[in-house]
C-alpha positions in Angstrom: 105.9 -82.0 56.1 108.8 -82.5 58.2 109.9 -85.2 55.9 110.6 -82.5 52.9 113.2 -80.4 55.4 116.6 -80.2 54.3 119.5 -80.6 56.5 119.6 -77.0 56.9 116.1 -76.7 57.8 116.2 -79.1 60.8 119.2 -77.9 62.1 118.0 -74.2 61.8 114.8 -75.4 63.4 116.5 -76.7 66.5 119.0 -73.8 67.1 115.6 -71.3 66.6 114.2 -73.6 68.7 116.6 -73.5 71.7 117.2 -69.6 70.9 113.8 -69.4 71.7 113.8 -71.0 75.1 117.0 -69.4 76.3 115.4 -66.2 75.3 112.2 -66.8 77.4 114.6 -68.3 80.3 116.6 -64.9 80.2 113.6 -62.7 80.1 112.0 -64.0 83.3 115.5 -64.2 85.1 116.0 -60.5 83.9 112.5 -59.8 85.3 113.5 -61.4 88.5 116.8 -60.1 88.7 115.8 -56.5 88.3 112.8 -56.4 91.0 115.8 -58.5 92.9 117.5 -54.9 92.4 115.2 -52.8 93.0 113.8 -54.6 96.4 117.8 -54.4 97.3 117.9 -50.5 96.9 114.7 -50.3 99.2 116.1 -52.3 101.4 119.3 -49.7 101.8 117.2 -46.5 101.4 115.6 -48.0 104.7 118.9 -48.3 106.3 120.0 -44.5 105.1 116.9 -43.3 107.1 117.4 -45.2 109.9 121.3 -43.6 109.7 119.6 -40.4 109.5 117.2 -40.6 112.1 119.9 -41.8 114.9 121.9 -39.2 113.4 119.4 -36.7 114.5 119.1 -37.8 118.1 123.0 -38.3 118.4 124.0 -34.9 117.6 120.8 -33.1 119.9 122.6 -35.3 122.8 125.9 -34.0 121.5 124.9 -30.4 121.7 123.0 -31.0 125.0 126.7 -32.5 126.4 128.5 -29.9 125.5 126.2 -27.4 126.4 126.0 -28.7 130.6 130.1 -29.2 130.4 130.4 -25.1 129.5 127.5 -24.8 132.5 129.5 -26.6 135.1 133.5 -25.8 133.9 132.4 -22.3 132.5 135.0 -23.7 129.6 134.4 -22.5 126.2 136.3 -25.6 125.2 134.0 -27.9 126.5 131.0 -25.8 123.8 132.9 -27.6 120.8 130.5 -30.6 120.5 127.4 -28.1 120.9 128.6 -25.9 118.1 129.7 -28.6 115.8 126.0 -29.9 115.9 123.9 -27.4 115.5 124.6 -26.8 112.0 125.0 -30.9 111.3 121.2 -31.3 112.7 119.8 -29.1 110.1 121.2 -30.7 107.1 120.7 -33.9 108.7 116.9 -33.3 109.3 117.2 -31.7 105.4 118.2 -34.8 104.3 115.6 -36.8 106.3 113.0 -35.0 104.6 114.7 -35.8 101.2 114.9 -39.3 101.8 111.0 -40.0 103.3 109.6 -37.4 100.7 107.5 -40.7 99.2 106.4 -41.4 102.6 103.4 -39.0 103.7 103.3 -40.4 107.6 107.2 -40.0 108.2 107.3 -36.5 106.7 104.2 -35.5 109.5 106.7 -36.8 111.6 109.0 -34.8 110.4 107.1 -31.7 110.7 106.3 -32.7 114.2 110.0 -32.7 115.4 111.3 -29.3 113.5 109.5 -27.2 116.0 110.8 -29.5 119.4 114.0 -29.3 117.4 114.3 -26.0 117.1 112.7 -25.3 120.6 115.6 -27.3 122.4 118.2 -25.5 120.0 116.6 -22.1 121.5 116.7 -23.9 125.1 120.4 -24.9 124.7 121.3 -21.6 123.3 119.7 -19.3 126.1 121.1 -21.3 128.9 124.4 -20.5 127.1 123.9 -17.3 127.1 123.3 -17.3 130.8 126.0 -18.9 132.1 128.4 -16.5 129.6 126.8 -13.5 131.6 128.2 -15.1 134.8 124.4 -16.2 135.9 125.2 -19.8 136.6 122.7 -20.5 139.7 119.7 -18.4 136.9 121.4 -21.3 134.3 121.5 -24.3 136.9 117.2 -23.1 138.1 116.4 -23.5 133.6 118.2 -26.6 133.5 116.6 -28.0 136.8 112.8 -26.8 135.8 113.2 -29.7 133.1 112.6 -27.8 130.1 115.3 -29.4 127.9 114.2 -33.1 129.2 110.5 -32.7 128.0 111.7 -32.0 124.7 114.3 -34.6 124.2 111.4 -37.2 125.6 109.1 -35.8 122.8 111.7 -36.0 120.1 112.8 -38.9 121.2 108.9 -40.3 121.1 108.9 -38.9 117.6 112.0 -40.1 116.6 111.5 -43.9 117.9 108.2 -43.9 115.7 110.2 -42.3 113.0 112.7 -45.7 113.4 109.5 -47.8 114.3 108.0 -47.1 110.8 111.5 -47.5 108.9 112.1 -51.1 110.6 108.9 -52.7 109.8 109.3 -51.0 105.6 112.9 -52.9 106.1 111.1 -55.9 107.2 108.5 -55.8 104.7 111.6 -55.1 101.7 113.6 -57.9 103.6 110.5 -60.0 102.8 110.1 -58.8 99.0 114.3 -59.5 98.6 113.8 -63.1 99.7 110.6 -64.1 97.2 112.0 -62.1 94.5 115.0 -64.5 94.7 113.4 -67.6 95.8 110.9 -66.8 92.2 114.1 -66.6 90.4 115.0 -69.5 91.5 112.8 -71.2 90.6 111.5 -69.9 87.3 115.5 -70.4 86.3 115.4 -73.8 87.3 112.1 -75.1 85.9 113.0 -73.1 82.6 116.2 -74.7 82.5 114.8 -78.4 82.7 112.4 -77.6 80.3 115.0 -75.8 78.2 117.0 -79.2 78.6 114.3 -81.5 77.9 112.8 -80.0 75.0 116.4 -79.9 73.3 117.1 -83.6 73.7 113.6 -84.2 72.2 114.6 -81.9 69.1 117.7 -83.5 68.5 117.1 -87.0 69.1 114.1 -86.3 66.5 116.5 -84.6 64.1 119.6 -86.6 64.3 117.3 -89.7 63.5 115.6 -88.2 60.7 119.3 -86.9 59.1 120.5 -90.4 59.6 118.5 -91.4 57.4 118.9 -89.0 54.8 122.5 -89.1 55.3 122.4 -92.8 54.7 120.4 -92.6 51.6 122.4 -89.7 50.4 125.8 -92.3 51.4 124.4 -95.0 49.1 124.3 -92.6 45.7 127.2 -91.3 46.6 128.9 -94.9 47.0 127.5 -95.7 43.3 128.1 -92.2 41.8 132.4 -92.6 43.2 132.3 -95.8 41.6 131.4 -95.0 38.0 133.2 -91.9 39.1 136.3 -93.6 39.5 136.5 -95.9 36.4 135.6 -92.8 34.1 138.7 -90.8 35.9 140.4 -93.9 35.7 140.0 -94.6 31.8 140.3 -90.6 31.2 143.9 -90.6 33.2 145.2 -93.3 30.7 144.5 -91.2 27.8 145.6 -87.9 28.9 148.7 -89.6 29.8 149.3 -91.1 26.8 148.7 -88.0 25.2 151.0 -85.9 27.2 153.9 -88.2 26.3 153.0 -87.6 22.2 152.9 -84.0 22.9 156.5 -84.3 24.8 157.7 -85.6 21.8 156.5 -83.2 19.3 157.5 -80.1 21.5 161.2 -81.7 21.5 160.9 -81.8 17.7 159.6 -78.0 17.3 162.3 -77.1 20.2 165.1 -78.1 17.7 163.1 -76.6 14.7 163.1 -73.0 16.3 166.8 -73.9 17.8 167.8 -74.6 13.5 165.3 -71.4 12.2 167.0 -69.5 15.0 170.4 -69.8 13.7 169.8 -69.8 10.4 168.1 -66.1 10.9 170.7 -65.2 12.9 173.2 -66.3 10.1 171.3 -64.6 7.3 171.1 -61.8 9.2 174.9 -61.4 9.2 175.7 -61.4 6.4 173.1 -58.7 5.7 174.9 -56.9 7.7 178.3 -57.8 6.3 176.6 -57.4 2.7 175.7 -53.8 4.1 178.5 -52.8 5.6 180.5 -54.0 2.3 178.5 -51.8 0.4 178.8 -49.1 2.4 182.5 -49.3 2.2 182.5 -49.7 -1.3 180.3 -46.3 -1.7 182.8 -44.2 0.2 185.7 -45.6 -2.0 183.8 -44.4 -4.4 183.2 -41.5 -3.2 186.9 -41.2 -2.1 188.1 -41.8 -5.5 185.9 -39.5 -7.2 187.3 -37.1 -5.0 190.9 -37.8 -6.0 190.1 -37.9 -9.6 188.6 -34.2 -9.2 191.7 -33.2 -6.8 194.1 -34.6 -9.9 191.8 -32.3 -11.8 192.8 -29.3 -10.5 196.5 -30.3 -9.7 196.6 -31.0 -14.0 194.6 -27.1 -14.3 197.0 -26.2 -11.7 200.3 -27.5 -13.4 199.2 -26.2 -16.9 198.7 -22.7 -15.3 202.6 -23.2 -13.8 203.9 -24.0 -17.2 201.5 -21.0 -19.0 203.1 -18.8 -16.5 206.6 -20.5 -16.9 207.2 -19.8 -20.6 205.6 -15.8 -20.1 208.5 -15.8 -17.8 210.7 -17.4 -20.1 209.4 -14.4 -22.9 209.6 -11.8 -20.1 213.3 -12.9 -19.5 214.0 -12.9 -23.4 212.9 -9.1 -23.4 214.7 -8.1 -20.6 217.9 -9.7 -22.4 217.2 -7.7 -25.3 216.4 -4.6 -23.1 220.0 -5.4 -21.6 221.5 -5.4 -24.6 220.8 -2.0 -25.7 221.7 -0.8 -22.3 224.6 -2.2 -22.3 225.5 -0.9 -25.7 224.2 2.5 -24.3 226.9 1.7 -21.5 229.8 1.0 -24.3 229.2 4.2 -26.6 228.8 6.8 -23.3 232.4 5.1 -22.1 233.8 5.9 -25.2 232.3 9.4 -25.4 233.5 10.0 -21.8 236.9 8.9 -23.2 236.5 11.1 -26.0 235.5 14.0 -23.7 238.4 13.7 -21.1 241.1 14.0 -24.3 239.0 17.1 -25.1 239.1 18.3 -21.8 243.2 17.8 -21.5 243.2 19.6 -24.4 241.3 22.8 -23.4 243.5 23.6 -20.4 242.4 24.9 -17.7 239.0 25.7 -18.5 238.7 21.8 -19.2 239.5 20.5 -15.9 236.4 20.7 -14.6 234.6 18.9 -17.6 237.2 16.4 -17.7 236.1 15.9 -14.0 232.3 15.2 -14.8 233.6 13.1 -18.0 235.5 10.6 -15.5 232.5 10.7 -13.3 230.4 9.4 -16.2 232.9 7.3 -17.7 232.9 5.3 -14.3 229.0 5.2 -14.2 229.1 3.6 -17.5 231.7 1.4 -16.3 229.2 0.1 -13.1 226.0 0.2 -15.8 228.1 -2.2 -17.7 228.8 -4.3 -15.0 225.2 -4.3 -13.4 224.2 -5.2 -17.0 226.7 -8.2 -17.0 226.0 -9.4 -13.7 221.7 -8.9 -14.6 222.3 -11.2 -17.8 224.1 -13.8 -15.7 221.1 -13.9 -13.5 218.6 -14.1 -16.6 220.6 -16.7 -18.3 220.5 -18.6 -14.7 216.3 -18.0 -14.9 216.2 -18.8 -18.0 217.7 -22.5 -17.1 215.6 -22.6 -14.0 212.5 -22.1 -16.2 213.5 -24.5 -18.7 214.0 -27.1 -15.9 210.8 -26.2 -14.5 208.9 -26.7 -17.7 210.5 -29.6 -18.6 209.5 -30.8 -15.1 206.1 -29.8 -15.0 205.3 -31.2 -18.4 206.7 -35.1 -17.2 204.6 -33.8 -13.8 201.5 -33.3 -15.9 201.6 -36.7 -17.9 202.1 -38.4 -14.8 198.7 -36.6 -13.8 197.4 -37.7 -17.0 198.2 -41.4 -16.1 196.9 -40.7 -12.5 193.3 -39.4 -13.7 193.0 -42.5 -16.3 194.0 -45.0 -13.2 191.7 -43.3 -10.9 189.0 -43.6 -13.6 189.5 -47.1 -13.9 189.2 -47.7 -10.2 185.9 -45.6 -10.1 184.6 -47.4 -12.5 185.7 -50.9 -10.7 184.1 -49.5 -7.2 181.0 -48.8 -9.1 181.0 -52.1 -10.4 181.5 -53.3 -6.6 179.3 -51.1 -5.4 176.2 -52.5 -7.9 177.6 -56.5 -7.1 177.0 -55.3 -3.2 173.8 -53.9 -3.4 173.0 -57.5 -5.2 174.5 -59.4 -2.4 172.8 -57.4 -0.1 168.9 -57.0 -1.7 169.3 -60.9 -1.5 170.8 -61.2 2.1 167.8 -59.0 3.0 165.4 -61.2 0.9 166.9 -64.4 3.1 166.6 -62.6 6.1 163.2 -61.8 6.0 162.2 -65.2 4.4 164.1 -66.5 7.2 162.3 -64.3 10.0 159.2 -65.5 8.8 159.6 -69.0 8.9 161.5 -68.3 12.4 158.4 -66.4 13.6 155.9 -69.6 12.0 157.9 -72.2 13.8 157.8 -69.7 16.6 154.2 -69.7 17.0 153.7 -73.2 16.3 156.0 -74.1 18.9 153.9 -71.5 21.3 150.5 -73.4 20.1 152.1 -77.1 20.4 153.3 -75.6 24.5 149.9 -74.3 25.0 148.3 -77.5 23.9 151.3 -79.6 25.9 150.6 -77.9 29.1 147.0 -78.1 28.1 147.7 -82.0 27.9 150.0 -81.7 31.4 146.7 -80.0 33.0 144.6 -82.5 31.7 146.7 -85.0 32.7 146.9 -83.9 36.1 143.3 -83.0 36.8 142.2 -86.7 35.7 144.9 -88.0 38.5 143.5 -85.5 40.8 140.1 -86.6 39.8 141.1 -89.9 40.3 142.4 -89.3 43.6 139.5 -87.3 44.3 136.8 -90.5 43.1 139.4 -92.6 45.5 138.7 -90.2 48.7 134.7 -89.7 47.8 134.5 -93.7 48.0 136.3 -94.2 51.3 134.3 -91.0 52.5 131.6 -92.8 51.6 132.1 -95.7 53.3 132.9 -93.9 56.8 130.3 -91.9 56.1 127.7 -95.4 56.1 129.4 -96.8 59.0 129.0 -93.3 60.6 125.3 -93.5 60.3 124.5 -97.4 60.0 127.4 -99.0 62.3 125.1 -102.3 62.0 126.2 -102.5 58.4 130.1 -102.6 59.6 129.1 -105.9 61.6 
């Protein structure tokens, strides 16, 4: 079955295989380190309580020193040692219990020594309070009756068996530390050899079997590059020889588009000069027919003037006639003021004053008759002015007549322009468009003739990378044989 593996299969197999062993290595090395850690803690818990117990002893000793330097100096100063202990030996005997609360025989010890404890506290205390009440040799006779020694002998009885107990558990741990580590030792280094061993077994066995699938796998491989090769080789020639056709006809559709180009772009101006002709050619028209209607109204205009010139001419004619009777008005009341001023000499005195009024009038006939001459000189002078004027304004309105008929003619040559334009321009248009649709037909077949050039240029290029690809395969190949059969290279 082993035979069937892939490459994958074996490898996987010998990394599960090795995971495997490490893991079992690491397990028993954990289990060993961590009762390693635990006999270790033990081992200092032990020490702790041996700390503790010498702890106790040394601060009863302190309280007992300074309790005889206060009874022999009578010093308070010399009480400092006594009164920093007393409070340090219970939490220290606190503690103690704490510490040995998983062991049943130390804390019966422990109960044993509270009560000397507190008895030689008590003993310590009262001789104080002798020797403070000035009752030294009463102080010196409790010290001397040997109270205070029995105790510290019974504690200290207590207290060495308390010590006894702790230093053969610290030999017993001390003993446990050393084969914990000595079985770690060992199981580390036997799992390690066999770690080792059964590793080199797996991959001799797999490298062996992949060499020869590897070498099998090299032989089709060698074959397969081979008829690889000539196919890249044969397919290289024609993609080449393609590409250089397609070259060609993509320089040939280049100048097409280049010609279609210009020729739209020529088309396409004169369109626009066609257009722009024609719209120049439409506002003449316009421009004339514009004039033609202004000469219209200048000719309505002008006829009105000389309509208006010859009433005057009439009006003037009248007034003459008018003048003519007032001037013969002017004549026969001069000669009837004549007349009247000879009557008036005549009659005297009561004539004098009618002669008067008679001169009077005779004088106002005299300026009517010269207002009258001087107002016909001034209608004679109209009537030349208006005579001029009509005479003007009638060679004024045939030159309008000739201006209107011109100005027809030209309107009717713009609008003859203006239809030859259009014509010009529906055909520029027509060639335009014509021309923009071949433009955008050469345009796209140059697009398809690039798409199949590059097509033929990608081709090309994957055959020679094929090629060069068949080419490495082979020599791959090759190193790949010598790699697992170096015989063959001999």
């Amino acid at each position: 079955m082993a035979r069937s593996w892939t490459f994958g299969k074996k490898i996987a197999a010998g990394f599960a295989l090795s995971f495997v062993l490490l893991a079992a290595i690491g397990a028993i090395a954990y289990r060993s380190i961590n009762a390693l850690s635990q006999t270790s803690d033990s081992v200092a818990h032990t020490h702790v309580v041996l700390e503790r117990i010498a702890s106790v002893l040394s601060l009863l000793k302190d309280a007992e020193t300074g309790q005889r330097g206060y009874i022999i100096t009578g010093d308070e100063s010399f009480l400092g040692p006594y009164q920093a202990a007393v409070p340090e030996i219970a939490t220290t005997v606190n503690d103690l219990r704490e510490l040995t609360s998983d062991n049943p025989a130390q804390q019966k010890r422990i109960g044993q020594a509270e009560p000397l404890i507190a008895a030689k506290l008590f003993e310590l205390k009262r001789v104080i309070e002798m020797r403070r009440n000035r009752d030294v040799d009463q102080a010196m006779k409790a010290i001397q009756a040997g109270e205070g020694k029995r105790l510290m002998d019974e504690l200290r009885g207590i207290l060495a068996e308390m010590e006894r107990e702790e230093r053969n558990l610290l030999e017993q741990r001390a003993g446990e530390v050393r084969a914990a580590a000595t079985g770690a030792t060992i199981a580390i280094t036997i799992g390690t050899l066999l770690c080792l061993l059964v590793v080199t077994a797996a991959g001799f066995t797999i490298t062996r079997s992949l060499t020869s699938q590897i070498g099998a796998a090299v032989q089709h491989m060698q074959s397969s590059s081979g008829e690889l090769q000539a196919a890249a080789n044969q397919q290289a020639t024609g993609a080449k020889e393609q590409s250089t056709a397609m070259n060609e006809i993509t320089t040939t559709m280049s100048e097409l588009r280049a010609t279609s180009k210009q020729i739209a772009e020529s088309a396409q101006r004169v369109a626009q000069i066609a257009e722009e002709t024609a719209k120049g050619a439409r506002s003449g028209e316009q421009t004339v027919s514009k004039a033609n209607d202004a000469i219209g109204s200048i000719k309505r205009n002008v006829d009105l003037i000389v309509t208006h010139m010859l009433d005057l001419g009439k009006k003037s004619q009248q007034i003459g006639g008018i003048l003519e009777i007032t001037n013969e008005l002017a004549e026969q009341t001069n000669i009837l003021a004549i007349n009247a001023t000879i009557e008036a000499a005549g009659a005297g005195e009561s004539g004098k004053r009618f002669a008067v009024v008679a001169d009077e009038i005779r004088k106002l006939a005299d300026r009517v008759g010269g207002s009258t001459k001087e107002i016909r000189g001034l209608i004679d002078e109209i009537r030349a002015a208006v005579n001029t004027t009509v005479m003007t304004t009638e060679g004024g309105t045939k030159a309008v007549d000739a201006g209107a008929r011109q100005f027809s003619d030209v309107a009717t040559a713009f609008r003859q322009i203006v239809s030859l334009v259009s014509t010009t321009t529906e055909a520029a248009r027509e060639i335009e468009l014509s021309t923009k649709q071949q433009s955008t037909a050469v345009e796209q077949v140059h697009i398809a003739v690039s798409n199949v050039a590059q097509a033929t240029r990608e081709t090309e290029a994957s055959s020679s990378q094929t090629l060069q690809t068949a080419s490495q395969l082979a020599n791959l190949s090759r190193d790949l044989m010598r790699l697992v059969q170096p015989q063959a290279n001999g």
